[in-house]
C-alpha positions as CSV (number, residue, x, y, z in Angstrom):
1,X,35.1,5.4,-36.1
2,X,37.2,6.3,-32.9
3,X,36.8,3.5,-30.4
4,X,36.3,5.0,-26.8
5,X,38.0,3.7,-23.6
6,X,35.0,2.6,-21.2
7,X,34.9,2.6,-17.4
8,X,34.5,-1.3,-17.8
9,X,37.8,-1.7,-20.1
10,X,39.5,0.3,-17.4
11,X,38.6,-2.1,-14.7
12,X,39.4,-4.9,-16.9
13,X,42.9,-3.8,-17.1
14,X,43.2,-3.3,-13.3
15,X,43.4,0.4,-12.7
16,X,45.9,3.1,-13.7
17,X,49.1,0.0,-12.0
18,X,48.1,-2.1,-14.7
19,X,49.0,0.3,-17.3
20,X,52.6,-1.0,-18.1
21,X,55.4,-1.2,-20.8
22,X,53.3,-3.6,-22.7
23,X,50.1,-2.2,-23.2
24,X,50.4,1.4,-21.8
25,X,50.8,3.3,-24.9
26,X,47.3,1.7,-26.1
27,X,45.7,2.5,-23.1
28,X,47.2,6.0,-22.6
29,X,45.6,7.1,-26.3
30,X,42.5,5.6,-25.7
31,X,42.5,7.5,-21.8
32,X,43.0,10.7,-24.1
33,X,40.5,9.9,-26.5
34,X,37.6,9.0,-23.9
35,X,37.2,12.3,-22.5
36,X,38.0,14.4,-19.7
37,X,35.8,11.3,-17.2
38,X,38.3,8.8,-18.1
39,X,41.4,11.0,-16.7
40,X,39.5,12.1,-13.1
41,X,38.7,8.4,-12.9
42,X,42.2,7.3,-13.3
43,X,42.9,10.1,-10.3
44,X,39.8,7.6,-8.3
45,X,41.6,4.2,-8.8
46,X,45.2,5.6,-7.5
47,X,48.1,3.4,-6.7
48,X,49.0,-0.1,-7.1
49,X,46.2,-2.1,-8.6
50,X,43.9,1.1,-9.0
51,X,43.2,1.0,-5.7
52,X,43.3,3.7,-2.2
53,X,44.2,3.6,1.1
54,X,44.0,0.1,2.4
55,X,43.4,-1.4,-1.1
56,X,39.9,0.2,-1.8
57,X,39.5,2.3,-4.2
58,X,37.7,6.2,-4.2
59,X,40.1,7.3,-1.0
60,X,39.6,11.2,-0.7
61,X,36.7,13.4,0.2
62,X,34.6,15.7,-1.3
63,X,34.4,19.7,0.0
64,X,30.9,18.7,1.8
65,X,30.5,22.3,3.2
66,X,30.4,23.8,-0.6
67,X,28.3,21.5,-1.7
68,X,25.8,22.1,0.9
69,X,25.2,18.5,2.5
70,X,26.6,15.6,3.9
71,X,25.9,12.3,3.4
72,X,26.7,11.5,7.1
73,X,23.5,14.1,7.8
74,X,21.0,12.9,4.7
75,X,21.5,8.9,6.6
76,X,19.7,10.3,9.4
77,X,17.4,13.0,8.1
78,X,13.6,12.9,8.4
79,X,12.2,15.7,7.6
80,X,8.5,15.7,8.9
81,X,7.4,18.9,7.6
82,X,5.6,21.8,9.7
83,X,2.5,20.1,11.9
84,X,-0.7,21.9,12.4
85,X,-4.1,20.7,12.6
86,X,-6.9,21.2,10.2
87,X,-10.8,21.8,11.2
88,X,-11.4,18.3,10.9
89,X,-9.0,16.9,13.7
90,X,-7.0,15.7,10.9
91,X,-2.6,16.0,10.9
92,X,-1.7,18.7,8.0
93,X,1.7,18.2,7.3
94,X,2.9,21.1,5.1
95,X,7.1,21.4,3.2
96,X,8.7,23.7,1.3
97,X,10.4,22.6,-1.8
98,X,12.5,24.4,-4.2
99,X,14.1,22.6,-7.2
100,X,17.5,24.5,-7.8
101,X,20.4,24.0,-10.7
102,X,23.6,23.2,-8.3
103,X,27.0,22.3,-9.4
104,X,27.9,19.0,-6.7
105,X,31.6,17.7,-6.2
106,X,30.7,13.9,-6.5
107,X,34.7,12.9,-6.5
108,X,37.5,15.2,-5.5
109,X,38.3,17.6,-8.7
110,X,34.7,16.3,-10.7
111,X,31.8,18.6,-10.6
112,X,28.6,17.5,-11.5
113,X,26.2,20.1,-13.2
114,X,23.0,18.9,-10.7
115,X,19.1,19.3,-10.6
116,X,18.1,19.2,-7.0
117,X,15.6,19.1,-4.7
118,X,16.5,21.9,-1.9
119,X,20.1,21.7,-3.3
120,X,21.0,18.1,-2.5
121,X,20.9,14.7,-3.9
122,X,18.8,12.8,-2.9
123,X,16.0,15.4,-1.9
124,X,14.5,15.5,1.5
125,X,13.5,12.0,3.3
126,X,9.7,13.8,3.4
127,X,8.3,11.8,6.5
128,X,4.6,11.8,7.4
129,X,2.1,8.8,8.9
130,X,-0.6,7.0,7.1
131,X,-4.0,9.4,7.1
132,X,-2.0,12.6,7.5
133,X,-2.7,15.3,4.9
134,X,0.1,15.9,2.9
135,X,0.6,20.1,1.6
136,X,3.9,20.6,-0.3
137,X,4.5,24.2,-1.5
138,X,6.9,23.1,-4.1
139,X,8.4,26.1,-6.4
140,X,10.5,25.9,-9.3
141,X,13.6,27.9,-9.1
142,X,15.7,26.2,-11.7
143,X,15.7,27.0,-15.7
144,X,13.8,24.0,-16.7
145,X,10.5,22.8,-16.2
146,X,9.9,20.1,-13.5
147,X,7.5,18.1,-11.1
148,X,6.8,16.3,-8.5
149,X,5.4,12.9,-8.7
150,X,4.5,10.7,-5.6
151,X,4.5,6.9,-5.6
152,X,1.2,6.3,-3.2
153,X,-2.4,6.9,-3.2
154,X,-3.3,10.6,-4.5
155,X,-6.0,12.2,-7.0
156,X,-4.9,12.7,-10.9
157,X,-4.4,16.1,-10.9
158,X,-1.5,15.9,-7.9
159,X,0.4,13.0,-9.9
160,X,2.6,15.2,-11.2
161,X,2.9,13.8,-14.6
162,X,2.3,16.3,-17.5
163,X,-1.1,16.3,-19.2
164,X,-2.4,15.8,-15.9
165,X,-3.1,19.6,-14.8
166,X,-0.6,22.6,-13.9
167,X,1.0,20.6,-11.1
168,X,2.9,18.2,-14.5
169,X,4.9,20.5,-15.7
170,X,5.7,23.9,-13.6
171,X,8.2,26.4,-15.4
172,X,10.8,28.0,-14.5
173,X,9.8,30.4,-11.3
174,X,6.3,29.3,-11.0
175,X,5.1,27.4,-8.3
176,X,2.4,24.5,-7.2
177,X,1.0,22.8,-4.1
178,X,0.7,18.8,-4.3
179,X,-2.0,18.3,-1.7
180,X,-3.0,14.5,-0.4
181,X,-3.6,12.1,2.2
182,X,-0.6,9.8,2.6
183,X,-1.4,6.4,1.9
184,X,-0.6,3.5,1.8
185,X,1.5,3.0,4.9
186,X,5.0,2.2,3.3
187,X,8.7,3.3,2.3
188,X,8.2,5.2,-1.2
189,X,9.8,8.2,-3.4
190,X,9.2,10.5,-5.6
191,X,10.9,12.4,-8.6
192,X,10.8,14.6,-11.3
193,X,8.3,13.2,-14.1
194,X,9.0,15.5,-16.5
195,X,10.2,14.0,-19.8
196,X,13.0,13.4,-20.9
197,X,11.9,11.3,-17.8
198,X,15.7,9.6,-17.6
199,X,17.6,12.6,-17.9
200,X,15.5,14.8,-14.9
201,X,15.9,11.1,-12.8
202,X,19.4,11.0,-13.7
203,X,20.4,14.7,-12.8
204,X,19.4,14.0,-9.3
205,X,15.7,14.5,-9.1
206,X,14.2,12.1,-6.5
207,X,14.0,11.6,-2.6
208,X,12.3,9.0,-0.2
209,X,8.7,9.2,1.1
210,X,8.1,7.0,4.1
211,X,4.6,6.9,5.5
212,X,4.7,5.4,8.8
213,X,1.6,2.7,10.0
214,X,-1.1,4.5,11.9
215,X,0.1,1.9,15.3
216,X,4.0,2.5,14.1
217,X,6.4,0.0,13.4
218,X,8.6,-1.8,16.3
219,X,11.2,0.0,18.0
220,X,14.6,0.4,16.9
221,X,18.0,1.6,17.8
222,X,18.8,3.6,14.8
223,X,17.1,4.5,11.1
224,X,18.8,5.4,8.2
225,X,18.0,6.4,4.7
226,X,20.0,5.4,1.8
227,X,18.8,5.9,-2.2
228,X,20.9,4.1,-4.1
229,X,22.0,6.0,-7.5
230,X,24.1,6.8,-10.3
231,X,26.0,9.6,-11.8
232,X,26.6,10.2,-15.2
233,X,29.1,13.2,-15.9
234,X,30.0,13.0,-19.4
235,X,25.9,12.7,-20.2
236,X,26.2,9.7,-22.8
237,X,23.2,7.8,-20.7
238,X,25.9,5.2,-19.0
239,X,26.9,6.1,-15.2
240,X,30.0,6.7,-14.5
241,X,30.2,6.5,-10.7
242,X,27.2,4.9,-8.2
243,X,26.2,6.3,-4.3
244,X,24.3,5.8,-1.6
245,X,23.0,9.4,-0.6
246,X,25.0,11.8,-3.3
247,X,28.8,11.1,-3.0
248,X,30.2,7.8,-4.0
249,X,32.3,5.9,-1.5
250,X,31.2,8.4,1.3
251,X,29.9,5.4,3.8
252,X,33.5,3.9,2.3
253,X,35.6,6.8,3.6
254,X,33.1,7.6,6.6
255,X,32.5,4.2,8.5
256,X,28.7,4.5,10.2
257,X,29.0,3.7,13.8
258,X,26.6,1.3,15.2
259,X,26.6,-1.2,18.5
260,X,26.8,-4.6,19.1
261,X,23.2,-5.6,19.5
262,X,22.3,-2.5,18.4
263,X,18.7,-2.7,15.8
264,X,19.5,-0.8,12.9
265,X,16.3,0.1,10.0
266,X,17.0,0.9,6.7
267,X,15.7,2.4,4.5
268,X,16.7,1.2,1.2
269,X,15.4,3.0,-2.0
270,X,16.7,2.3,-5.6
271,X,16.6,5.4,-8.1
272,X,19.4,4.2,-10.3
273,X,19.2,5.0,-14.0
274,X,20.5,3.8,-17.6
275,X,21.2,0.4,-15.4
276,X,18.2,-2.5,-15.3
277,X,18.6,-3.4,-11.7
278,X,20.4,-2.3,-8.7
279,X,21.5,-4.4,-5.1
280,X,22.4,-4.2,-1.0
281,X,24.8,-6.8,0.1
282,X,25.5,-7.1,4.3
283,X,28.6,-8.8,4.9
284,X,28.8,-11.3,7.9
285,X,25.1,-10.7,8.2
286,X,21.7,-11.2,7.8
287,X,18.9,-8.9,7.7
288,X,14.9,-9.2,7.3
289,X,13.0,-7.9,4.4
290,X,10.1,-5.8,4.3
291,X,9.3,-5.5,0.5
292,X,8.4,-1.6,-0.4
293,X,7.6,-1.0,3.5
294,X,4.1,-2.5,3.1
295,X,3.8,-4.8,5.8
296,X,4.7,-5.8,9.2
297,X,5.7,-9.3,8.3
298,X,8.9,-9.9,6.4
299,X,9.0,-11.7,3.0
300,X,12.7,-13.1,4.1
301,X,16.4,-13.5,5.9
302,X,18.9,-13.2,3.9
303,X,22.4,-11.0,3.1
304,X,21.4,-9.7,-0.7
305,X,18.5,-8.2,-2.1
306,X,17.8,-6.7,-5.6
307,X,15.9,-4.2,-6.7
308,X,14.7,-2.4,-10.1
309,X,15.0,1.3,-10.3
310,X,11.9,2.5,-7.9
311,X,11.7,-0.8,-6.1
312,X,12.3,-0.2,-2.2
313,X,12.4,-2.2,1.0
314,X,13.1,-1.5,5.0
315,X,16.2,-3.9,5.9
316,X,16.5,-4.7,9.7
317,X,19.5,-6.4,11.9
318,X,22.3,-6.2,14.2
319,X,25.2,-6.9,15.1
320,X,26.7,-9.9,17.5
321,X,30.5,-9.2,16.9
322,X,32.7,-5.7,17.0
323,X,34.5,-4.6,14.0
324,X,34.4,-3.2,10.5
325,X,31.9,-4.9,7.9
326,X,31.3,-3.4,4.2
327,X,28.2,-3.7,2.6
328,X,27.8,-2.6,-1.1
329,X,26.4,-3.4,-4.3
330,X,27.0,-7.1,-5.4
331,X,28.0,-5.7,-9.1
332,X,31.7,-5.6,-8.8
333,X,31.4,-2.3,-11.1
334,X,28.9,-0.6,-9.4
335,X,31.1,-1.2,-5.6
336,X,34.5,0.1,-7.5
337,X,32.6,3.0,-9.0
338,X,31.5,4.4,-5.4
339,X,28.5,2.0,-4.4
340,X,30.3,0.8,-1.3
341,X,30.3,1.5,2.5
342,X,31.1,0.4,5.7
343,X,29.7,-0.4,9.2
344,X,32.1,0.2,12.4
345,X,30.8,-1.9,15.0
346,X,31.6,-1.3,18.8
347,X,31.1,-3.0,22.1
């Protein structure tokens, strides 16, 4: 049986600078004999030590424009739908979603054959307030059946989840409206539900939900969204890079500008598949924890939090000194593979 190279043996061994006298020719078969993932990822961890610019890894961007977002838009995009109101006095909140097959740059050169929501990963940040009506006109423009399932409080029949009525599993060109009050107040998601579950998660099927308290939360400087996921290109149900918001090592390569003292609110969604659990690391920093958005009161202060794929939380800090800070997953893999950003603070 023909052993195959992994992205963790590659780390291991330190990169493409560790392939030397010694032990390249080994290596260099079993790069050829992994697959075409193995090669773009040796074009990732460039240069002495497998590493970019400044010693991180995953320097070089992504043609943003073709792929039709940016990451640097999704962090602050809340889309809050068209208002009216109904007969009762009640807010209708009504969006238009269209699930689409899209081919993604994820790292320069690698194309990955997506299933999105609007034609970006993650979806839209759909953004209402508790007691609002909820109308989403959703339509299925892709080749394969899919769904939209809500984490929250909502009737059977809009869950989204086949078996349950025609909303479960629309095909391909047919369309459905998920109708509900949004409740509880809270940060949630939703995705695709339609099985093989993994594989419509994985393809990039899934956005943020954030139902705002009826009195609102406390003020803040800045919010920002950030679904943490993975991508798997060669489709053997093991990631093969991990992001924040679609494009690994985007926050890496595009430092997010905040003030000193400014309050920053995140909020922090984990999506990742074919991995048990996920994490958010703040370096030189502390932040407090709102467990799944839930309550006012935070469970804790701390630096690291971790979370199991559809766990979420609202992290809230600032800053007391100027300069750069990363924060990332605390998996060493997951950072090298694209999980990692950075915060540029200023006076």
């Amino acid at each position: 049986m023909k052993n195959k190279f992994s992205r963790r043996d590659f780390l291991k061994l330190g990169g493409a600078g560790l392939i030397t006298a010694a032990g390249g020719m080994f290596a260099a078969n079993n790069l050829k004999s992994a697959g075409n993932h193995q090669g773009h990822l040796h074009k990732v961890m460039q240069n002495d030590g497998g590493t970019g610019h400044d010693g991180l890894p995953g320097a070089g961007d992504v043609d943003h424009e073709k792929n039709g977002f940016n990451p640097g838009d999704t962090l602050y995009d809340f889309d809050y739908g068209k208002v009216s109101m109904l007969p009762n006095g009640q807010t209708l909140r009504e969006y238009e979603i269209v699930t689409l097959n899209k081919n993604i740059e994820v790292i320069p050169g690698i194309e990955f054959p997506a299933w999105t929501y609007n034609g970006r990963i993650p979806g839209p940040t759909l953004r209402a307030t508790e007691g609002d009506r909820v109308r989403i006109h959703f339509k299925n423009g892709s080749s394969h059946p899919h769904s939209m399932h809500f984490h929250g409080f909502h009737p059977g029949e809009m869950d989204g989840v086949p078996g349950t009525g025609p909303g479960g599993m629309v095909e391909a060109g047919d369309e459905f409206i998920y109708e509900f009050d949004a409740e509880p107040f809270g940060l949630h998601l939703y995705h695709c539900h339609v099985f093989p579950l993994a594989r419509h998660i994985a393809k990039g099927l899934y956005g943020a939900f954030i139902i705002d308290p009826k009195e609102g939360r406390p003020p803040v400087d800045k919010e920002m969204v950030m679904v943490m996921h993975g991508i798997d290109v060669d489709f053997d149900d093991g990631n093969d890079f991990y992001a924040v918001n679609g494009i690994p090592f985007y926050y890496q390569n595009h430092p997010i500008q905040i003030k000193i003292g400014e309050k920053i609110r995140i909020y922090l969604v984990n999506i990742l598949e074919f991995d048990f659990v996920n994490s958010f690391h703040l370096h030189a920093n502390f932040f407090h924890y709102y467990p799944t958005g839930t309550s006012l009161t935070p469970s804790e202060f701390t630096d690291t939090i971790i979370q199991g794929q559809a766990q979420r939380g609202i992290l809230e800090f600032s800053y007391k000194y100027p300069g750069m800070y990363m924060f990332h997953a605390h998996v060493t893999e997951f950072a090298e593979l694209g999980w990692n950003g950075m915060f540029e603070v200023t006076a």
